[in-house]
C-alpha positions, 0 to 999 in steps of 0.5 A, a space after each residue: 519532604 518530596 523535594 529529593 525526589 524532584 532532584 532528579 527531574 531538575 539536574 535533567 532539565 538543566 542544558 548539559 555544560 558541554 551545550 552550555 558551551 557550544 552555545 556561547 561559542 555559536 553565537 560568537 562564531 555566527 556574530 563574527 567575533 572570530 575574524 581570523 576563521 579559526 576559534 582558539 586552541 582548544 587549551 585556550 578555550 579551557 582556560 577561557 571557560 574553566 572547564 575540563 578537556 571532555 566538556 570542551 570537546 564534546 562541546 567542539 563536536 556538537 559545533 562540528 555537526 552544526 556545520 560551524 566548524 571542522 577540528 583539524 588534527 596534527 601540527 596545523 590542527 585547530 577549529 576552522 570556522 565555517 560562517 553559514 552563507 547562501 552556499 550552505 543554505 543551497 546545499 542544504 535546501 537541495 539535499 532536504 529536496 531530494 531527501 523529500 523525494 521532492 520531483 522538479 515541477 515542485 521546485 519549477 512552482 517556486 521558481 516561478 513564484 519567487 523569482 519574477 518578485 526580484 525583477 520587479 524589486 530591482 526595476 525600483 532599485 534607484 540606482 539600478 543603472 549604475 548597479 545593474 546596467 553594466 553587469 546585464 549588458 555584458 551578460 547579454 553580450 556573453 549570452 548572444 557569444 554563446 549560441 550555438 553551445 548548449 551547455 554554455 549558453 545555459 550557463 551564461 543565460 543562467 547568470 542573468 538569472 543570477 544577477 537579478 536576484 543577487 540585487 534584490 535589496 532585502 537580504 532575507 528574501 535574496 537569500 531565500 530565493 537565490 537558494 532555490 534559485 542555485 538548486 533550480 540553475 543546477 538541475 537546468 544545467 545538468 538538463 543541458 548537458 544531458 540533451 546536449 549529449 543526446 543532440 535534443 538541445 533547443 535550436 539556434 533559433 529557440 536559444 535566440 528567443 531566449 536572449 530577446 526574452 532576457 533582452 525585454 526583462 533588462 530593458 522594464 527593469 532599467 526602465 523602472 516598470 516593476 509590474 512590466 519587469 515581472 510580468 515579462 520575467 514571469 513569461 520567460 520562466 515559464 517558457 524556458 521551464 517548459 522544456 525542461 519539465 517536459 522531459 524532467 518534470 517528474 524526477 526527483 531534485 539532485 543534489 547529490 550526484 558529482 555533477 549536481 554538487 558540481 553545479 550547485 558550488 559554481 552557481 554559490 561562487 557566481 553568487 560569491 563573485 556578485 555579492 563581493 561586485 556589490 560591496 565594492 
């Protein structure tokens, strides 16, 4: 008798068509069915789905605030498709950091944590003279090259940091860390480059204390001691933090400014370098 007025409620319930859509084509996209990275044009998808225009593109639009594509316009117009990666993960952890108000002690306290597990992880690695042995000792000679230049010593000694993360073996925790990680090595660089400015960089003789650090980290981990590898990381993160807290400490994470989005796309395309090193 009711049943009329529960109507109403149920049509509200159900998902419009427009999400209906933009959810099938979302988990087309993040399964990678669309190999050329771009979906269909759109008279295509009508016809795929049997729908009208106005759906079609509202469901278009809800994928373009996803992040998963951008609708482009004229002649060469069509969807490109945007697969998340450990970029967009990044980007995203640093503007929620800063949108937060979250100050670089916060940030510093995860890094600590998490980062000294990935070298532990990699000293287990069976191969991990063979995946590892020649990236290192190239970066460690890079490294000793760069003393005496601020900036890029902190680059190329931020590179190491990179490479043992990139070669943790589980996916979900390399790509949890080497996020936090990108927002972290982003802020050190600014840091660097701030201080290198003012003539506050550490000395040629501190820069050198760092190298020897990663020196001793690449040897446990090359060794096969886990606990050795970690406890060793663990030091040197908190000492090469230590500078940088002390006079950064209290500011709030960038991921904003030029520079800070500068730094987090080098550091996503290093991660890119190494994990397209690790497929071949």
């Amino acid at each position: 008798m009711l049943d009329h007025l529960d109507r109403p409620r149920r049509a509200r319930v159900q998902p419009r068509l427009a999400e209906m859509i933009a959810s099938e084509l979302r988990e087309q996209i993040l399964n990678g069915v669309y190999t050329d990275g771009m979906l269909p044009k759109q008279e295509d998808l009508i016809a795929q789905f049997g729908v009208s225009a106005p759906p079609m593109r509202e469901a278009l639009r809800i994928l373009e605030v996803d992040g998963l594509i951008t609708v482009r316009r004229g002649k060469v117009g069509g969807a490109v498709i945007h697969r998340p990666d450990g970029g967009s993960v990044s980007h995203a952890l640093g503007m929620t950091l800063q949108g937060e108000q979250v100050p670089l002690r916060d940030l510093a306290d995860s890094v600590l944590q998490l980062e000294p597990m990935c070298a532990a992880g990699c000293a287990r690695l069976p191969d991990r003279a063979k995946l590892l042995g020649p990236l290192i000792e190239a970066n460690l000679a890079e490294t000793e090259e760069a003393i005496g230049d601020g900036p890029v010593f902190t680059h190329r000694a931020r590179l190491f940091h990179d490479l043992i993360v990139a070669h943790v073996p589980q996916m979900t925790m390399r790509l949890v860390v080497r996020s936090v990680v990108a927002v972290w090595t982003a802020q050190e660089e600014t840091w660097a480059h701030e201080v290198t400015e003012a003539g506050r960089y550490p000395n040629r003789r501190e820069q050198r204390s760092a190298l020897d650090a990663h020196k001793r980290i690449a040897a446990r981990i090359l060794d096969g001691d886990a606990e050795g590898a970690e406890r060793a990381a663990r030091s040197h993160t908190k000492a090469s933090q230590k500078r940088v807290l002390a006079e950064f400490g209290d500011r709030v994470v960038d991921a904003s400014s030029p520079r800070a989005l500068r730094g987090l796309r080098e550091v996503t395309a290093r991660h890119s370098d190494l994990n397209l090193y690790q497929q071949d």
